[in-house]
Each structure stands twice: as structure tokens, then as C-alpha cells.
N, C-alpha and C positions, 0 to 999 in steps of 0.2 A: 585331548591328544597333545604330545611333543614331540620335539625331535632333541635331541641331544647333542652338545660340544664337548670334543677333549680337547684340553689345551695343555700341550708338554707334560701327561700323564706319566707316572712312575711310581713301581712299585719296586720297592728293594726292602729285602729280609735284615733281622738285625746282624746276619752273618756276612754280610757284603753282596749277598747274591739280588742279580737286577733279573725281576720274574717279564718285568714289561717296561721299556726304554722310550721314552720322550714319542708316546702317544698323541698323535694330532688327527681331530679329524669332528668333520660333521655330520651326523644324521640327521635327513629331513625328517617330518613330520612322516607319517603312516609309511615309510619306508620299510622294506625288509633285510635289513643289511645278515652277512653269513661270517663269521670267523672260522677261517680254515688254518688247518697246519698241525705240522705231527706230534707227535706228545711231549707236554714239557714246551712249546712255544709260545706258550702267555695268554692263550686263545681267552680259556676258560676263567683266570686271575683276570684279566681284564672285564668278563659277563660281574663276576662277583664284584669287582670296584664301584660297578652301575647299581649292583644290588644292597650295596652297603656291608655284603658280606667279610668284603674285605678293606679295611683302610687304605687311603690314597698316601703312598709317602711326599709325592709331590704332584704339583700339576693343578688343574681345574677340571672337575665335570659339569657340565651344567644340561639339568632336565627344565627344558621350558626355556624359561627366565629363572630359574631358580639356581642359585651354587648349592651342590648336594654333597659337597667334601663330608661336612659335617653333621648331614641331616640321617635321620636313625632310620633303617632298612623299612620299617613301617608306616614312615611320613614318606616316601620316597611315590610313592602311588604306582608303583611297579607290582609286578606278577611274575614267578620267576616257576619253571617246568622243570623237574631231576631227571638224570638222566635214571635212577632207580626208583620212579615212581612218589615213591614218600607217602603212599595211603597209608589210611589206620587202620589195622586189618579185622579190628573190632566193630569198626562200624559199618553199616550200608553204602551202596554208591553215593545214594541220596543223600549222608548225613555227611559223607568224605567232602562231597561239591557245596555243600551250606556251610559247613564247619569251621570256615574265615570269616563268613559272613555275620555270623550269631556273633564272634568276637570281634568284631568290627565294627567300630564309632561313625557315627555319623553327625554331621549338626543338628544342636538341639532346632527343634521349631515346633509348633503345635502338634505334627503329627508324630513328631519323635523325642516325646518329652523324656525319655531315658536316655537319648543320644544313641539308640540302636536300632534296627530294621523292625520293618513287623514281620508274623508270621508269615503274611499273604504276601508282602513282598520281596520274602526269602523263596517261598514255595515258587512265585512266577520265574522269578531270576533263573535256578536251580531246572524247574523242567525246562524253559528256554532254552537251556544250555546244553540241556542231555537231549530235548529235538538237534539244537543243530549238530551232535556230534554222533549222531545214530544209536544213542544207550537208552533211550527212555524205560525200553524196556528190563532193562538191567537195575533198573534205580533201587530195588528192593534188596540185592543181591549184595553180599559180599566180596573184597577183589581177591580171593583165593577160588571162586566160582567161577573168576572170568580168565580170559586169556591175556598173553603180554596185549596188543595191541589194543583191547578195549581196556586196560588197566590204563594205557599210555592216554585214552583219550577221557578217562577221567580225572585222570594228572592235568588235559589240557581246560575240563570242564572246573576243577576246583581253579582254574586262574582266569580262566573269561568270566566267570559272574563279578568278579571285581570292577570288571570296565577300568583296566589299566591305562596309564599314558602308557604304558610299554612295558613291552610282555618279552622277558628274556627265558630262551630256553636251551637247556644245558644240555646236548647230546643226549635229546631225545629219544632216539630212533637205536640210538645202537645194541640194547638188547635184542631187539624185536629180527627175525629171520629174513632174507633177502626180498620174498615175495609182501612182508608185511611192512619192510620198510619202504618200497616201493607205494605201495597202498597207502602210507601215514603221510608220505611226502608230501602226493599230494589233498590229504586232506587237510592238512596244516597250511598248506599254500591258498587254497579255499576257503580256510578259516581266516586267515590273514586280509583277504581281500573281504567275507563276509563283517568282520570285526573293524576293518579300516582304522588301524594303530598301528605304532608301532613295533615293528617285531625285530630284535637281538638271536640272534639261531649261531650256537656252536657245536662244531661239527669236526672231526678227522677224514670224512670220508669228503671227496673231492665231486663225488657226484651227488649226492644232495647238494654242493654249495652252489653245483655250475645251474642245477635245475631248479633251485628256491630261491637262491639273491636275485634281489634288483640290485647290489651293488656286493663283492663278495672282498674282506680284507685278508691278505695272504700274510702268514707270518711265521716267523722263525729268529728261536735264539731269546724272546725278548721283543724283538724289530717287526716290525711292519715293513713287507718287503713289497706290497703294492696295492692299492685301493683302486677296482675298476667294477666295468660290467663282467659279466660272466663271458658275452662272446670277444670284449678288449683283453681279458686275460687270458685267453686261450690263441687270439690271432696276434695281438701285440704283447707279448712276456717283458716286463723291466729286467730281467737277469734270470740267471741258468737254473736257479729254484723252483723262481716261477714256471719256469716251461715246461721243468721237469714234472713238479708237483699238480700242474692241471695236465687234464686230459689221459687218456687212457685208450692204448698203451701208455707209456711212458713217449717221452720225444725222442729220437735218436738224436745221439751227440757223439761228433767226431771231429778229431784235432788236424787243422792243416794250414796252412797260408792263403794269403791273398797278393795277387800281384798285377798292377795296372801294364797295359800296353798298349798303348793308345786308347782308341772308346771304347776299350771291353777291360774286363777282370779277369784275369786267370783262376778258377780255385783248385789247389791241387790238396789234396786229401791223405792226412798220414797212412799207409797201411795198402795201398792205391795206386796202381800206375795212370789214372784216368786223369786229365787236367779237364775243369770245368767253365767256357765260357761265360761269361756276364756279361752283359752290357754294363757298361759305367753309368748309365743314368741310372741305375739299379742300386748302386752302393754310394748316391752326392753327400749321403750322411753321414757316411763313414769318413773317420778320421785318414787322413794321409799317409802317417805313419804304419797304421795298419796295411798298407795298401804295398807294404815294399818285398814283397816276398819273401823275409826271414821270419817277423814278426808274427807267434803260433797265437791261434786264432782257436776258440771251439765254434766249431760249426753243428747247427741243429736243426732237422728235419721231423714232420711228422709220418705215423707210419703209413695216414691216409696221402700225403704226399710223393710218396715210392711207388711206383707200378711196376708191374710186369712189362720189358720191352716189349713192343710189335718185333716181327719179321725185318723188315726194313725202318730203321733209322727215317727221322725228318727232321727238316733242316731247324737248327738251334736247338735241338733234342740233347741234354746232357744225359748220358748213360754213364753207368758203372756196371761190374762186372763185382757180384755176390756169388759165396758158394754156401747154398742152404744146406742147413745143421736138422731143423724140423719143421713142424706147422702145428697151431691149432685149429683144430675145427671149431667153429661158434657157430654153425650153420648156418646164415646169411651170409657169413664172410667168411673169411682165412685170414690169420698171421703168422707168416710165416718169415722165420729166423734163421740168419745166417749169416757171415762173416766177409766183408770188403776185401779182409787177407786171406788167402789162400790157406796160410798155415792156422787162421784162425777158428776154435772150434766153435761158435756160433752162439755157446751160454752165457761166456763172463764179457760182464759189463765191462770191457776193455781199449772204449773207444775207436774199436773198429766193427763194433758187431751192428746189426742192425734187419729193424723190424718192418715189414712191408705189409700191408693191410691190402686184402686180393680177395676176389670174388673166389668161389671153390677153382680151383687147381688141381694137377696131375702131377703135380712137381714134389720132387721127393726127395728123401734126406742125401748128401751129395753130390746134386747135379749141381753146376756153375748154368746162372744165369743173366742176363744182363736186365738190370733197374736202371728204371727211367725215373731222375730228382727232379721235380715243380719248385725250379729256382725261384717261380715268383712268392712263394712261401718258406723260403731260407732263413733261418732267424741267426744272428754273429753274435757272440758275447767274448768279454775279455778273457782270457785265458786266466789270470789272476782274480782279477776282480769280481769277475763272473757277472757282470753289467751288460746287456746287451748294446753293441757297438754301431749298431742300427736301427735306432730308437724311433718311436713314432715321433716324440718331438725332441728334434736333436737340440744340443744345449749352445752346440758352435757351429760356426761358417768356417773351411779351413781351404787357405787358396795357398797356392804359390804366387808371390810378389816380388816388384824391382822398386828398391827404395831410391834415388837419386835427387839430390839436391832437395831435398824435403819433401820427395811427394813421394806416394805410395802409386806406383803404377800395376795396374791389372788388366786383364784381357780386356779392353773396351771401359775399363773405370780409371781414374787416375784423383787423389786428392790429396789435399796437402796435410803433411804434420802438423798438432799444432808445438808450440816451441817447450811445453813440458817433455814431448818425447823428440829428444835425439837420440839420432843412429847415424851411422856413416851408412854413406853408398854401398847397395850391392844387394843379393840375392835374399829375399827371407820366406819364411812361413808364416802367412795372418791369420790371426785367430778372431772369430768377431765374434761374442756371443748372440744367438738368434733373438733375444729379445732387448740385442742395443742397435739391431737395425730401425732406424725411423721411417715412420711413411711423413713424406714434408722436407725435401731438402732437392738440392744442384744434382743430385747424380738422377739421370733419368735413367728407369726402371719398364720390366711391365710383369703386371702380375697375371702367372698362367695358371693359378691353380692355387685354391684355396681349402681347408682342411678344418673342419671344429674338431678338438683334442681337449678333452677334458677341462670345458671350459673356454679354452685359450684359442684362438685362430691362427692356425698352422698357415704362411702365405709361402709360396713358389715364386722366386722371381728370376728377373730375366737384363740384367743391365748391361750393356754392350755384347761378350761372347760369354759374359760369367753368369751362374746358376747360384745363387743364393734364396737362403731364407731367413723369414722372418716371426716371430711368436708376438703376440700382441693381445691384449684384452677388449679389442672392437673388431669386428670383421672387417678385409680389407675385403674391397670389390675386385674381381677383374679388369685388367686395363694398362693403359696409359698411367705412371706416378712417377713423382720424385721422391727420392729416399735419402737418408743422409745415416752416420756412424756417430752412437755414441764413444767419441775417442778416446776416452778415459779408461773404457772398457779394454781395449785391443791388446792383443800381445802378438811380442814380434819375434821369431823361434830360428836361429840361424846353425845349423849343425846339432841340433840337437838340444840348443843352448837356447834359453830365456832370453832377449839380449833387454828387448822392453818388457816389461812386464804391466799388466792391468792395476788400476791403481787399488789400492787394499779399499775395499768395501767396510769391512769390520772392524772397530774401535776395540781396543782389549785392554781394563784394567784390571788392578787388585784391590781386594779391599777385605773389609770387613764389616760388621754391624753393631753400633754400641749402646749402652742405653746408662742416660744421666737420671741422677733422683734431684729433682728441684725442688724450693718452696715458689708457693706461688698463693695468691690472694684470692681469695672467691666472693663474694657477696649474697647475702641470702635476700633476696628479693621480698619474702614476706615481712623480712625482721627488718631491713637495710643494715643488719649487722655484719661484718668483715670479719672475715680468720683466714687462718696462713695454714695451708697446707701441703703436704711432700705429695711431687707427683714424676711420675716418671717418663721422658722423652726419648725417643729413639733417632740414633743418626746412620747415618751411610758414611762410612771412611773410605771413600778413594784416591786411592795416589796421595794421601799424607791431606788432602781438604776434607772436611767436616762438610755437612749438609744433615737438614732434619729431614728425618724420613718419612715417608707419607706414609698415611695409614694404611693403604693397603697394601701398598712394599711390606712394613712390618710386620701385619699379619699375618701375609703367606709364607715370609719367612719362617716365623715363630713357628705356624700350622705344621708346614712341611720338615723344618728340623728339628724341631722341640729349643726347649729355652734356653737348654744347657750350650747346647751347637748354635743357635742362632747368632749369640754375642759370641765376639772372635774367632767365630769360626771362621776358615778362608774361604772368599767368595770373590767369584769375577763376573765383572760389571763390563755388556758390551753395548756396543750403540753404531750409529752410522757418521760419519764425517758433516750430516747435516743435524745431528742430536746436541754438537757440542759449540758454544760460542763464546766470544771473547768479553770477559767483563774485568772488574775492577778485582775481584777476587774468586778465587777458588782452587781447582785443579791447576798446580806450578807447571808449566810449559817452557821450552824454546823453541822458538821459531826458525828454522835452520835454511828455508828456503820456500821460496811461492812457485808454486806446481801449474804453469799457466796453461787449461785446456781449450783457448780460445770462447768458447761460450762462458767457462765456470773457472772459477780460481779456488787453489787449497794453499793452505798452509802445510808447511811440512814440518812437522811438530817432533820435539824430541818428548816425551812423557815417561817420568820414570825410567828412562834408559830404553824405551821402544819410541818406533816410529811411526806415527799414525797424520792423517790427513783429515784437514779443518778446515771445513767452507769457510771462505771469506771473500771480502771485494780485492784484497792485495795489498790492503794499507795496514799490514802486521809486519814488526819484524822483533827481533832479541828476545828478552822474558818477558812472560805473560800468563795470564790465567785463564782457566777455560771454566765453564757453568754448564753442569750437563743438566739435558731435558730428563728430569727424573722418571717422569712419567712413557718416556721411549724408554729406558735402559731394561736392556736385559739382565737377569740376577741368575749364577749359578753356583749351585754349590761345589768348590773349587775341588775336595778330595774323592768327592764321589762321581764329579762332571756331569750333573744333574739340573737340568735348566729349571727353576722355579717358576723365572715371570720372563 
């Protein structure tokens, strides 16, 4: 059994089109992961890269321990299910689930001196496989005798006698009729756990992905727009795709502002005379600017989150006022549809309509009713970006601050600059990112609440009257703590305006990749005889310095653009401000000034007419050369913007 890595996966046609974009991600071992998303979003290019079916243009896969860029679809010890079957309709069920097997090598050893199975232990594999799938009895028959869904489960019987590391299966289920794909669902999810491998499942429909993954990848365009559980994608959406695309109904989404007034939020709703209270402890994640009442906002509810008012109103009850269009019956429940505007006719997806999920009803097409919204399951995303603005784990801290004589003063926090960032006195906006809050420093803290997020420990905290957080790869406990600010991180926003900015993280050069032919001397060790021969070297050109290229730099290069593109082709080479140091030769540099963060010192380098930052102790100045760690740098290919390594 394995589990599988993608590392910066891509696939692009020779026509320019990118089918699957810089692919990252890990499957464990006997995991069931689900690719979801509408047609044409890379789902099923990506199943085929795993299968060999398709070539990798760039990136890493690796099964196991093994890199499988380049290993042939039948070393690859996968198993892969059509979504159209692919029996031979000439032969039995019996001969369709053996038919890999009779062609299939094995190691020689005494019992298999032809290097293939025996009769008896094709026979046992084969009815194994048709007990666990309920055909035994079909095994004589033809798949023109049988139905879709036992055809679908001899599709799954010819791929379990293999005993795959991992069984990929291509839209399985979608021929087969409502009640039958319900029924395959879960017998595949039983098979999954009876086989305990890994399982690859792609899928368009959104309700297999929610009720088969243990971990479901949403995607579109190419992109991967979010990697979670089934129940984190449905309660917490990374963006308006995602919200939209799980769950069923659809989500209602409707455009309107946010506005702070004191400890509550106003939300007033386009289409809407209703303004709707918040508490502000409700929105600490949401960015500030969001928060001014011009700035449009889409807002999105689910339709199990809408009710029918009570009679009487209670207190903190946000109503709106709906005038229903129709309803469906589905006989346990009712959705029923209709428009926030008055003038609105309740069909078109028009950002005022919306769907309310209700036990049976009397309510009919017409009447004005008033809905009751479960603020506490509000979801915000940007109006452009379509990112939700309320994220489970926020990326920043955003306070209002008094900067004065080098300190940053806050409700109950106050600390000093260090002297890389000046600012003059007066009013700003700080930006911290959450995971440059420290636990371990002079500002005391208390942590009220703590959160695991994929991975990461979400902390709540609490420093004089200010509410911040923090994201961390340990848990922090509750309690009493000091905390301190990576200040290299921070930005300082005065009118709308950058005034400090965070210091650049990313190192960005140009270059290229060359290859010299030298002589060089060999010796034959049986002979002790010497001869000269041509051999061929490969370098990295960045920024006008030479470097030999490592061997595996060169061959992912070569692998991924071919040999023509590889040499001269443009490529940029990126790293961190701790990838690069000062030596006797290399990368031509000026030092233009030292970046002093009290803890850490940069250089502030001109390279090639950009400006980038170089750890050092502060004993640089003028011209200089810089040595990058070859083995850190990022490689991509510069006209397609295709990250290699």
C-alpha cells in the first residue's frame, strides 16, 4: 500500500492551454481522497497523470517512495475503473476479472518459473473477488446479460484482484440511474474499507464526493480551490466556488455592506430595507476596511439556515422580509423560493433571490413573509476576489494604532519600532500576520481559546483590551503567556496608503540554463590506461554568475521542458533572504543599506536593478557577491510561469 505526493504538478497542452496548475498535495496511505468539479476542471487529467495515462509537463508525483514522472502506466502498480466499463463483451464475467491477471508478470521463483500466476491462483483471486462484490453467481455470463450496475462492479472486480497501491476510479457511477448510484456508493465505500488501499474517486456530482471522501479536492479552471473534509467544506468554504459548488441547494448569496458601530456590525443587504445586527466579536476576522459601510461585500447563507418567522420576534432575532415566487415539495421538507425585493420575481439568480429549506407549509406563491437568518452560520467573501473574508484561519491581525516617538501604542499593548521601520507620529492601521505572533516575549497575553485547523493551532488571545491571534505549529495551551511580533513582518496603512510595508519574503532572479562540452580524463581501472573524453556539464546563469548545476536541477529541468527549452530558455530562480550569502564570488550585488530589525539584520541589496534583502550580521556595505543555496532555489519556467522545483 501508498500514499502519494504532488509536488507543483502541471499539465499544459502543446497549444498553451494549462489543463492542471501547480498541483500540491499529499495523500496518505489507504486514504479515500474525491476530485470534485464541473467539466473541464482538471479533475479527471490529474486521475490520468497518476495513471500514466497522461504525461506530467512539470511537477513531481511520487507513489510510495518512488518518482513515477517517468515510470510506464503498468509498473506503476495502480488499478484504474472507466467510467464506461471497458469489458470485453466476448468474454464471460469470469474471463473479463482474470484477463489482467493471465497477462501479468510476476517474480520468477520456483513456484512461478514462467514468471506468471497459476491456474489455482488466478481461480481463487477471481472468485474472491466476485464473493466480495455480490456476482459470483454471474461469473459464467456475459456483460450484455447483466445490468449497468453489476457490469460497474465487474469493472471494480477486474481491478481489486490486482491488490493495487491504489485503485483510481474515473466517474464510476455516472451512467448507472439515481437509485443505483446510491446503492454503488456505498458499496465502493465498503469496498474501500474491505480492501484498505488507497482510493483516487472522480466525480461531478457533489454528493458522492460529500458521502465517499475522507478528504474531497474542489477544483476549477485548472486550480485547486480547497483541500478539506467533507463536513470543513461545507461549514467553512475558502471562496464563493466553493460554497456555492457543495451542498444542496445551492447557497444563497446576496450583495450588501458591513458597518461597525461600536460592538456590533451593521449588515444591511442590497435589494432590502432590513439592516442586520452583529455582534463584533462575530466578524474579529474580518478585515477593517471591509467594515466601513461602502465597501460591497457578497453575503452567503445556507437555505437550512432561513426559517420561517415565529409570531413574535426575539431578542437578537435578525428577520427579513421575503415575498415567495413557489416551493418544492420533497416530502420531508419544502424549499421554498422567493425574492428579498419586492419587485423581484423569485427565479433569476439575481442576488436578491433566495431559498429557504422549511418543514411542509401553507405558504404560497405571493404571500410576503418574514425569514429568520442564523447569523451564527454567515459566510463573507470578497466581492471581487470571491475569497471568503471570514476565514477559519485568518491570515492577519488588523487593529487601529497610535504610533508616537517610536512606539506602536494599542488598547492595552504598546512596543517599540525597531529602527529599520520609521514613521512619523500619528494615527495608522497594523497589520500582523497571524503566524508572526510569538508565544515567548514582554507583551503579556492570555490565551482564551484555542482551535486545530488543518494541522495548524488556531490560538485566541487576549493582551490588555486587544483580541488577537495567532496560527502556530504546536498547540498553545490556555492561560497566562507572553507573546511578542515578528516586526519585519508588519505593515503600517495610513489613509489607505502603505506607509511601512513588510519586508519582501521572496528573492526574484533571471536566468537561464547552459550546457558546456568538455574534455575530461578517465582511467580504466582494469587497464590503469587514461583517455580524454568530451563530456557534457550543465550550469545555472543567474544574474550574469555561472554556477554548476546539480543533477537533479538539470534533470527536472530537461524532463519537464525538453532539451530544446531547457538551454536559454528564460527561467526565474526564487529563494528567501536566508537562501543567499555573501562570498568571494558570484551573484554581482550593491549593498545600499542594512535593514536593522533589532533581533535580525538584512542587507538591502540592489541585484540586477531589483531590490531584495540578505541576511547578515551588518558587516556589508558597497559591492559584493552573493552564493545562492542551489539546493533551496525555486526554478520556473519564466514564459509559461510554471514552477518546476
Amino acid at each position: 500500500m501508498a500514499g502519494l505526493t504532488f509536488k507543483h504538478v502541471y499539465k499544459v497542452y502543446p497549444n498553451g492551454t494549462k489543463a492542471v496548475n501547480d498541483f500540491n498535495m499529499t495523500i496518505e496511505d489507504k486514504e479515500f481522497i474525491v476530485f470534485v468539479g464541473p467539466s473541464g476542471c482538471g479533475k479527471s487529467t490529474t486521475l490520468r497523470m497518476v495513471a500514466g495515462l497522461e504525461d506530467i509537463s512539470a511537477g513531481e508525483l511520487t507513489i510510495g517512495d518512488l518518482v513515477v514522472n517517468d515510470v510506464e502506466p503498468k509498473d506503476r502498480d495502480i488499478a484504474m475503473v472507466f467510467q464506461n466499463y471497458a469489458l470485453y463483451p466476448h468474454m464471460t464475467v469470469y474471463d473479463n476479472i482474470a484477463f489482467g491477471l493471465r497477462l501479468r508478470k510476476v517474480p520468477r521463483d520456483e513456484k512461478h518459473r514462467n514468471g506468471k500466476m497459476t491456474r489455482d491462483e488466478i481461480h481463487a483471486k477471481v472468485t474472491e473477488a466476485a464473493e466480495i462484490l455480490g456476482i459470483t453467481e454471474y461469473l459464467g455470463k456475459k456483460p450484455k446479460e447483466m445490468s449497468g450496475g453489476q457490469r460497474q462492479r465487474v469493472s471494480l472486480g477486474r481491478a481489486i484482484v490486482r491488490e493495487p497501491k491504489v485503485m483510481l476510479l474515473d466517474e464510476p457511477l455516472s451512467n448507472l440511474d439515481a437509485k443505483l448510484r446510491t446503492q454503488m456508493r456505498a458499496e465502493i465505500s465498503k469496498l474501500h474499507k474491505k480492501l484498505d488501499t488507497t482510493f483516487i474517486y472522480v466525480t461531478h456530482d457533489q454528493v458522492e464526493a460529500m458521502t465517499m471522501g475522507t478528504r474531497i479536492v474542489v477544483m476549477k479552471n485548472g486550480y485547486v480551490q480547497q483541500i478539506d473534509t467533507p463536513k470543513n467544506l461545507y461549514n467553512y468554504p475558502g471562496n464563493k466556488f466553493v460554497a456555492g459548488f457543495i451542498g444542496t441547494p445551492q447557497m444563497n448569496f446576496f450583495t450588501g455592506v458591513l458597518k461597525k458601530q461600536g460592538e456590533n456590525v451593521i449588515i444591511r443587504i442590497d435589494g432590502s430595507a432590513a439592516g442586520i445586527t452583529v455582534p463584533y466579536s462575530r466578524m474579529y476576522k474580518v478585515k477593517p476596511s471591509y467594515l466601513d459601510g461602502k465597501t460591497k461585500v457578497c453575503i452567503g447563507l445556507r437555505a437550512e439556515d432561513i426559517s420561517i418567522a415565529g409570531a413574535a420576534p426575539s431578542d437578537g432575532e435578525a428577520r427579513i422580509k421575503v415575498k415567495v415566487s413557489h416551493k418544492e415539495e420533497l416530502g420531508n421538507q419544502t424549499l421554498i423560493y422567493g425574492d428579498i425585493n419586492m419587485d423581484g420575481d423569485g427565479y433569476t439568480e439575481n442576488g436578491t433571490r433566495v431559498i429557504i429549506q422549511a418543514d411542509e407549509t401553507e405558504i404560497g406563491s405571493g404571500d410576503v413573509i418574514d425569514a429568520v437568518l442564523n447569523i451564527d452560520k454567515i459566510h463573507l467573501f470578497d466581492i471581487d476576489t470571491e475569497v471568503s473574508i471570514l476565514p477559519r484561519l485568518p491570515e492577519y491581525n488588523y487593529f487601529d494604532c497610535t504610533v508616537r516617538a517610536g512606539k506602536v501604542i494599542l488598547d492595552g499593548i504598546k512596543f517599540d519600532l525597531p529602527p529599520a521601520i520609521g514613521c512619523g507620529d500619528g494615527e495608522y492601521e497594523l497589520l500582523i500576520p497571524t503566524d508572526a505572533v510569538r508565544v515567548g516575549g514582554n507583551i503579556v497575553a492570555e490565551v482564551v481559546e484555542t482551535e486545530s485547523v488543518n494541522g495548524k493551532c488556531l490560538a485566541s488571545l487576549v493582551a490588555g483590551k486587544t483580541r488577537l491571534f495567532a496560527v502556530t505549529d504546536d498547540v498553545i495551551p490556555c492561560g497566562k503567556t507572553g507573546v511578542s511580533f515578528d516586526l519585519k513582518r508588519i505593515a503600517l496603512v495610513k489613509d489607505g496608503n502603505t506607509v511601512v510595508a513588510a519586508m519582501p519574503e521572496k528573492i526574484s532572479m533571471d536566468g537561464f540554463m547552459s550546457k558546456k562540452k568538455i574534455k575530461a580524463e578517465i582511467t580504466d581501472e582494469s587497464t590503469g590506461k587514461t583517455k580524454t573524453v568530451n563530456r557534457i556539464e550543465f550550469y545555472l546563469n543567474i544574474c550574469g554568475a555561472e554556477f554548476a548545476a546539480p543533477d537533479d536541477i538539470s534533470a527536472k529541468l530537461i524532463s519537464a521542458m525538453g532539451v530544446k527549452k531547457a538551454f536559454g530558455g528564460k527561467l526565474r530562480f526564487e529563494c528567501t533572504p536566508y537562501d543567499l550569502t555573501f562570498a568571494e564570488s558570484g551573484i554581482p550585488a550593491t549593498v545600499k543599506d542594512i535593514a536593522d530589525y533589532g533581533a535580525e539584520k538584512f542587507a538591502v541589496c540592489d541585484i540586477a536593478g531589483s531590490e531584495a534583502y540578505v541576511y547578515c550580521d551588518g558587516g556589508v556595505s558597497g559591492n559584493v557577491y552573493l552564493q545562492p543555496d542551489l539546493a533551496a532555489l525555486s526554478v520556473i519556467q519564466a514564459d509559461l510561469d510554471i514552477r518546476i522545483i
